[in-house]
N, C-alpha and C positions, 0 to 999 in steps of 0.2 A: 310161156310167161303168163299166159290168161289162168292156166289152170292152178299154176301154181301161187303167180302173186296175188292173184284178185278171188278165185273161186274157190282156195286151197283143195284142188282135187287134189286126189291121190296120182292120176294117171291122165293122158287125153282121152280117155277112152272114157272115164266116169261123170263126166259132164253131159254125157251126147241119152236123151230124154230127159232130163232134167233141168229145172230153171234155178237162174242165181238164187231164190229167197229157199231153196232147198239148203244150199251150202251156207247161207249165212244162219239158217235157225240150229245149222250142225254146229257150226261152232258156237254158238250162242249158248247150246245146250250140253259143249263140254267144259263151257266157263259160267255157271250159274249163279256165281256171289259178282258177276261182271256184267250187266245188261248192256254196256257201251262197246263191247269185247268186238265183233262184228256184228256193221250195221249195215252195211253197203249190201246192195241187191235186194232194199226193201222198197226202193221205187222205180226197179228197172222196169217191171209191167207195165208201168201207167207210160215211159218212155212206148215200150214195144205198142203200145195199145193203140199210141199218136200216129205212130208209122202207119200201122194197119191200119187206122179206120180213115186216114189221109189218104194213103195211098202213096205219098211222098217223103224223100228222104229228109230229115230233121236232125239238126244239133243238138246237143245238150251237154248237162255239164252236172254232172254225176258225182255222187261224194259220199262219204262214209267212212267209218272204220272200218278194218280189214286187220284183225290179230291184233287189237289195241294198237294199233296206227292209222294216222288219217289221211283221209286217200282222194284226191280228186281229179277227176277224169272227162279229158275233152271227147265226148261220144257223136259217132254221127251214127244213123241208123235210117236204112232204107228199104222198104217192104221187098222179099221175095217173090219171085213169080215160077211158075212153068215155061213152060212149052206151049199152053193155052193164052198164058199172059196172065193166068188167075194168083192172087196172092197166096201162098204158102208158108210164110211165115217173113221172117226179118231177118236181114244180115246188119250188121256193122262192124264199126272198127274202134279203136280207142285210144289217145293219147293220155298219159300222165301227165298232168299239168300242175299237179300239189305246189312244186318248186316256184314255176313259175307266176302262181295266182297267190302263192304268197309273197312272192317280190313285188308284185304288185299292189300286194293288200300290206306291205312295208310303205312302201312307196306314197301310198296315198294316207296312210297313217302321216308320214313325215311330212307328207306336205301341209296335211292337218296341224300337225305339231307348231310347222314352221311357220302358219298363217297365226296359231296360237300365240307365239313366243312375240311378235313381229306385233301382231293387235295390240297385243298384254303387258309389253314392255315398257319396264320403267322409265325407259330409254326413251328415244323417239326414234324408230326403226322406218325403217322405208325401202320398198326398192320402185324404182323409174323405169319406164321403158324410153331408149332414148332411140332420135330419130331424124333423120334430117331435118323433118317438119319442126320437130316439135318432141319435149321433153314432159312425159306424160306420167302421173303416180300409176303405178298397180297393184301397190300395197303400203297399207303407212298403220302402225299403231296408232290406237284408239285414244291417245295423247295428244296426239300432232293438233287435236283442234284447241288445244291450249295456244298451241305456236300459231296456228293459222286462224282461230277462229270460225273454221270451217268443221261442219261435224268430218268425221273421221270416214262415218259410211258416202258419205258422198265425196270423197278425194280421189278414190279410183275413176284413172279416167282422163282427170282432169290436166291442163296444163299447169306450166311453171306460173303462165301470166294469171291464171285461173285463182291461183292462191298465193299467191305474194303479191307486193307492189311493185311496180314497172322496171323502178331500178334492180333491184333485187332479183326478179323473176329472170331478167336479161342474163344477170350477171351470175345467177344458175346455170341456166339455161346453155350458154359462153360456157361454162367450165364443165359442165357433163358434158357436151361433144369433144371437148380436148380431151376430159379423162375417157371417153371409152375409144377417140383413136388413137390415142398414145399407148393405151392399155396402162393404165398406172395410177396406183391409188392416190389419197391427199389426206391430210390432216389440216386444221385449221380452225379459229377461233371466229366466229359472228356476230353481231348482233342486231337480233329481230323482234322487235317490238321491246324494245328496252329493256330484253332478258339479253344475256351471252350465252352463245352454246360453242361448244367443240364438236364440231362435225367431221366425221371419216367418211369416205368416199371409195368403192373400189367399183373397177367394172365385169360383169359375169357375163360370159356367151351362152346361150342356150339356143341351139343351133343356128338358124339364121336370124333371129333376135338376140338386140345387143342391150345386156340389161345393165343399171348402174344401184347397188346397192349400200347400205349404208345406214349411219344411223348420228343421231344429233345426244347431246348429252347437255343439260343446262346447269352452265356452273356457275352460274351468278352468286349463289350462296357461299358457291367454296370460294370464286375470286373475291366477296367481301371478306368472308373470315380468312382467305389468308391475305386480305389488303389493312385488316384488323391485324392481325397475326403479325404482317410486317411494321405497318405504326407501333406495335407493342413492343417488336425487339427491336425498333428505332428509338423508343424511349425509354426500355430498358438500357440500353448500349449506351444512350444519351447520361442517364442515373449513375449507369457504374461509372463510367468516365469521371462523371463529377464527385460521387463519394467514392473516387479510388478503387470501386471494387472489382475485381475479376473473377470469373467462376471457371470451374475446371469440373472434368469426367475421367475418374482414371478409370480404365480396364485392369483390374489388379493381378488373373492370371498370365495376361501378358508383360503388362507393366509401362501401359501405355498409356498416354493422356491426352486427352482433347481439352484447349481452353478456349476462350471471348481473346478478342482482341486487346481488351483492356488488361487483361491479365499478361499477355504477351509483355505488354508495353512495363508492366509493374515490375517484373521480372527482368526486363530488356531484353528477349527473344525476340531471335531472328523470326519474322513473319514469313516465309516462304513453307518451313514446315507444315504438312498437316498433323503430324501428331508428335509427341515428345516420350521420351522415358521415365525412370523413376530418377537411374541416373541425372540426367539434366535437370531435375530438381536440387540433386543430391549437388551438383556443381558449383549453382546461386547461392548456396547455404554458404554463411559468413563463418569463416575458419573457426573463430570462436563457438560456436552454435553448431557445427554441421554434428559433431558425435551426438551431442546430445538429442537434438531433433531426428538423427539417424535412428538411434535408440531408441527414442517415442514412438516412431512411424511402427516399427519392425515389433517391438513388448510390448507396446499397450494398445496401439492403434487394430493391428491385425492379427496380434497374438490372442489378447483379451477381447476383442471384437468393440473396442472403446471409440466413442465420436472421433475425429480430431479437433481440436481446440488449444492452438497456440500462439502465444506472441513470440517471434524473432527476427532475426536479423538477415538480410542476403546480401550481397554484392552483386547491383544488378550486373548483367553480362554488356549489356551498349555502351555507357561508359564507366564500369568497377565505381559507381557511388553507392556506397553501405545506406542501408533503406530500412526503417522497423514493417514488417508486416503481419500480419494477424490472419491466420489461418483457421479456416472453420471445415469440417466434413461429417458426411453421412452416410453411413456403410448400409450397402445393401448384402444380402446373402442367398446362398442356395438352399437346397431343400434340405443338404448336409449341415446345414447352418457354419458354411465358409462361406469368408466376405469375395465377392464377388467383384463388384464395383464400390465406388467412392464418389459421392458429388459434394461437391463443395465450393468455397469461395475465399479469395485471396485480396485483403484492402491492405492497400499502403496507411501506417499509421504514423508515417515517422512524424509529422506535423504534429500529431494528436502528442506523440512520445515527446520531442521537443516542447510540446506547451503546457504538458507534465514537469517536465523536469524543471521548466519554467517557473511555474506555480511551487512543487517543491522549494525552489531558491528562494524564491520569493517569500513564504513560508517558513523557511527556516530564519529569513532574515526580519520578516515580522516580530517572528516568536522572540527571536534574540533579543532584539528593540522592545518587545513588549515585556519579557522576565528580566530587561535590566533597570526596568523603572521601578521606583521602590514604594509608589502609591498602590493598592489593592486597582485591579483593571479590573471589569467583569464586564463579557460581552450576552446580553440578554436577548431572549426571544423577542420578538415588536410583539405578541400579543399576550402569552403565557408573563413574559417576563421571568423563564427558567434560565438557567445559567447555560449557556453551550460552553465556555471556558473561561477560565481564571488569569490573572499571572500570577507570579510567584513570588509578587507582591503582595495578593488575596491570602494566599498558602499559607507567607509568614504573618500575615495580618489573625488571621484567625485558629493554625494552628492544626488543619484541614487540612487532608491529602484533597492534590490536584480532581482526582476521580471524583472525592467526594461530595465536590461541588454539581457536579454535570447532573444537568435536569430537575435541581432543586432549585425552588422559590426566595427572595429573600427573606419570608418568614423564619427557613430554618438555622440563618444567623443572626435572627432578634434576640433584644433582651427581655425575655418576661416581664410585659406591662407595660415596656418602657418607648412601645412606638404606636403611633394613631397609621394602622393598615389602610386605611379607607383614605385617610388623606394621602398616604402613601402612592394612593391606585390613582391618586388623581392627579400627584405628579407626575407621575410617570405616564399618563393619558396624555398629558400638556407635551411631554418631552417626547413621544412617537407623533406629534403634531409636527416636528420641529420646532420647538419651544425651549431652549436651554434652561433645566432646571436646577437649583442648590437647596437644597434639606441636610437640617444632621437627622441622625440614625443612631439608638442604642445599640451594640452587636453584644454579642456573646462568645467567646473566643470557646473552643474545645474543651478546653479544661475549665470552664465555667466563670471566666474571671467578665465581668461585663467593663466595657467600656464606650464612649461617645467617638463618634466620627462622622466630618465630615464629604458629604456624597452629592458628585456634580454629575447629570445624567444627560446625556443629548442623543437625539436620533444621527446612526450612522450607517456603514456598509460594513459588511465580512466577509469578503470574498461571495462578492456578487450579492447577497443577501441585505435587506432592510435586518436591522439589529439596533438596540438600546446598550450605549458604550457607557459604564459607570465608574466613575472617579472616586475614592477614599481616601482620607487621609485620620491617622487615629491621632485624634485631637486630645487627650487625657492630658501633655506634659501641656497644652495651653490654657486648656482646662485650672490645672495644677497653676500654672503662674497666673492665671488671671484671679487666682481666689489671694493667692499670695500678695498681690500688687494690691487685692481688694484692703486685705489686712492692714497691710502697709500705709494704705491711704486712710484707712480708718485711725490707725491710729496718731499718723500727721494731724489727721483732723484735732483729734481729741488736745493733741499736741499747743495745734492753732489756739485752739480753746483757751488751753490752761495761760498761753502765752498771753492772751487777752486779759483774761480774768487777773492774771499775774499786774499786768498793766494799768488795771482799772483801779485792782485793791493797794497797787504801789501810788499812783494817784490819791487816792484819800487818805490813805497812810500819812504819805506827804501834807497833806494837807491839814489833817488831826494835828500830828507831829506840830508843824506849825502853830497850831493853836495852844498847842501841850507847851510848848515853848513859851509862849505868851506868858499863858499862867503861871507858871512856873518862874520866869521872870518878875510878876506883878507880885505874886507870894513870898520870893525871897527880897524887896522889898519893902512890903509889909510886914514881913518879922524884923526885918531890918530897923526897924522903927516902932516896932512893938516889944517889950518887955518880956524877957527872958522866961520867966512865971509866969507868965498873962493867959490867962484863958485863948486870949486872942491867939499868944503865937503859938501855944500847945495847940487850936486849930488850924493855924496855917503850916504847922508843919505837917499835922493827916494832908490837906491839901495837896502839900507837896509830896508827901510819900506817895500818895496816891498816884498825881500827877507823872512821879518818874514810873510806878509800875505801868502805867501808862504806854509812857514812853516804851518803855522796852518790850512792852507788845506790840509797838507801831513800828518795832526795829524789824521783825520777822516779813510781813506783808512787802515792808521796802528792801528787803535783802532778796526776798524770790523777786522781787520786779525789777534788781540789780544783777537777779543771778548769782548771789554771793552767800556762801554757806555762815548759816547764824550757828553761832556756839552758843548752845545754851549756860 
């Protein structure tokens, strides 16, 4: 074995005058692009040299390559002698030790390693030596003086009481001799100086030393965020509850779903399930509704890869009462780009749908009430004072389709010239005061015809809304009669007049009259008594002719103050 694994002779016989650094420069020198080829028996001499010049036998521990492997070797060597006792050279002998100086050079690597991981750790690693006395560190990561305050290199050694406080250390101390006579590890939560840690505990035999290893983990961060984590789905849980809403996870190649408890309850699911079908959806669906929604899920949801977003109907399953619900989701996909999962969420809206259709009624029955008045309505913005709608009282007022009121001013049914804007702005300033105001208004109907109306405006509501409500009414026919009455009175007046005048000139008429009489009387006496031929009564009959032409114009003034038609 010498010759051939170590010396590579040919035979036992080719080593015998020869030294090992012969055989290692042979091989050296048949491998020349290899200088580490063999190297062993370049310090055998200086071994042999110790022997001899000692005199005594010595150990050693030999190494090298030998044919590009490495070779080391437990050597003892002890001087030869004669017959005289005189030195003749050196015998020895030699174990192969490669194997086992590299288990040992494993070994102390790992215990390296393990004092490394143990120092280094993020953790807070330790092992104790435990003992009846007394429960002692022998190793702790270079953390631990976070926990204890104590540097990290001075904790080997040390007691439980040494680094904790009395309670604490005791209560160590108590649980490391149970766990290493029971032999049985522990898990468990602490807290030490007002951090929490999770500490494991096992115990290891290393021959007659009984050791307790282990290591501490500080979760204080994680127990707030997940004590955060819990407060948030306690008022998430708290939220949906109150706006109705539930949320859901489906698994869509299997066709499974996970939802909140509030969903359960929306639906009326039995709570004992942990996960539901696609089926068991399909169930709740309101007879009315289920093809259709069937048919959305399946063409547009997961065929097209489309959100879901629907309102309908279900019958929940706890007691069959028909429920509106609103349905929303978000598909996830593969790298195939097939939908995967689904999350989403489920609000009951039936309240919301009832106080729709509420409003609807309500609404239709406004409008009804508002299109059977036959005054022009117009409901205005409080600032703009643009139109948001008419009735159908405006419509026929002006001639204007419903639409083409919406969003215009009332400038665009004035009359050219015929209205003051700015006083206009100031009514209606007074009237979003609360100020009930009445103005007329010139309009302009479609077809161009102008006409006068009048406009009461008050601040009011529109379905929930501050709005300016306007009153019309198209005043032309009162207009038209009040010009006609005007006429009418005017000419009573004139009427009065002439009645008077009538009166006055019948008056002195009479009165003339009377005097014409007189004369007339005293004249035809005087002829009476005067001479047929006499100058005299040739002038008292001018007199009298006169006197009757007289008369007979005092007959006309007294005929109209009698009211009785004169003949001429």
């Amino acid at each position: 074995a010498m010759c051939e694994r170590l010396l590579c002779a040919r035979d036992t016989n080719e080593p015998i005058g020869k030294t090992d650094l012969f055989f290692a420069r042979r091989e050296r020198e048949a491998h020349p692009g290899n200088p580490q080829w063999h190297t062993f028996g370049e310090i055998c001499a200086d071994s042999d040299d110790l022997a001899l010049t000692t005199g005594q036998p010595h150990q050693f521990d030999e190494y090298g390559n030998v044919r590009g492997r490495f070779l080391r070797l437990e050597v003892i060597k002890a001087p030869l002698r004669n017959e005289k006792g005189e030195i003749i050279g050196t015998a020895g002998a030699a174990r192969d030790i490669t194997a086992r100086k590299q288990a040992e050079n494993d070994l102390r690597n790992s215990h390296e390693l393990l004092e490394l991981f143990i120092r280094n750790s993020p953790i807070f690693a330790f092992i104790d030596e435990v003992t009846p006395e007394a429960s002692r560190a022998l190793c702790v990561s270079d953390n631990y003086t976070q926990m204890t305050g104590v540097p990290a290199a001075d904790m080997p050694g040390k007691t439980m009481e040494e680094l904790f406080p009395p309670d604490l250390a005791a209560a160590i101390t108590r649980e490391n001799r149970e766990l290493v006579a029971e032999r049985r590890g522990v898990a468990r939560d602490e807290v030490i100086n007002g951090r929490t840690y999770t500490t494991i505990k096992f115990p290891i035999v290393q021959g007659d030393r009984t050791l307790l290893a282990g290591y501490s983990i500080d979760i204080t961060e994680r127990q707030q965020a997940e004590e955060r984590l819990r407060l948030s789905e306690m008022r998430l849980a708290e939220a949906q509850g109150i706006a109705g809403l539930g949320s859901y996870v489906l698994d869509i190649p299997s066709g499974s779903w996970e939802c909140s408890q509030v969903m359960r309850e929306i639906l009326g699911l039995p709570p004992g399930a942990a996960a539901y079908t696609v089926a068991d959806w399909e169930a709740v669906l309101h007879p009315d509704d289920r093809a259709r929604m069937t048919a959305y899920f399946q063409n547009e949801v997961l065929a097209q890869g489309r959100p879901f977003d629907q309102e309908y109907r279900i019958v929940r399953r706890s007691d069959r009462a028909a429920r509106w619900v609103h349905g929303l989701g978000r598909l996830e996909f593969d790298a195939r780009r097939r939908p995967v999962k689904m999350v989403g969420t489920i609000q009951d809206i039936t309240e919301r749908q009832q106080a729709e259709a509420a409003l609807r009624e309500r609404e239709a029955n406004f409008f009804g009430l508002f299109n059977t008045v036959k005054q022009a309505i117009y409901i205005q913005e409080m600032d703009s004072g643009r139109f948001i709608t008419v009735n159908q009282g405006a419509v026929d007022m002006y001639g204007y389709a419903l639409e083409e009121f919406i969003g215009k001013t009332p400038e665009f049914l004035s009359a050219p010239g015929k209205n003051d804007f700015a006083a206009v702005a100031r009514i209606l300033e007074q009237a979003s005061q609360g100020i009930p105001q009445k103005f007329e208004f010139w309009g302009r109907r479609k077809d161009g015809a102008v006409f006068p109306k009048d406009v009461w405006t008050v601040k009011g509501q529109y379905f929930g809304h501050d709005v300016l409500i306007s009153v019309a009414n198209d005043i032309t026919e009162r207009r038209m009669a009040e010009m006609e009455k005007g006429m009418l009175e005017a000419e009573l007046h004139q009427a009065q007049k002439m009645e008077s005048v009538g009166r006055l000139a019948g008056g002195m008429a009479h009165d003339f009259n009377n005097i014409l009489q007189a004369i007339l009387g005293n004249v035809e006496l005087a002829m009476a008594s005067a001479a047929p031929d006499s100058s005299i009564h040739q002038d008292l009959r001018e007199v009298q002719g006169a006197s009757r032409r007289a008369a007979d114009l005092i007959r006309q003034p007294l005929a109209f103050a009698r009211k009785q038609t004169v003949m001429p």
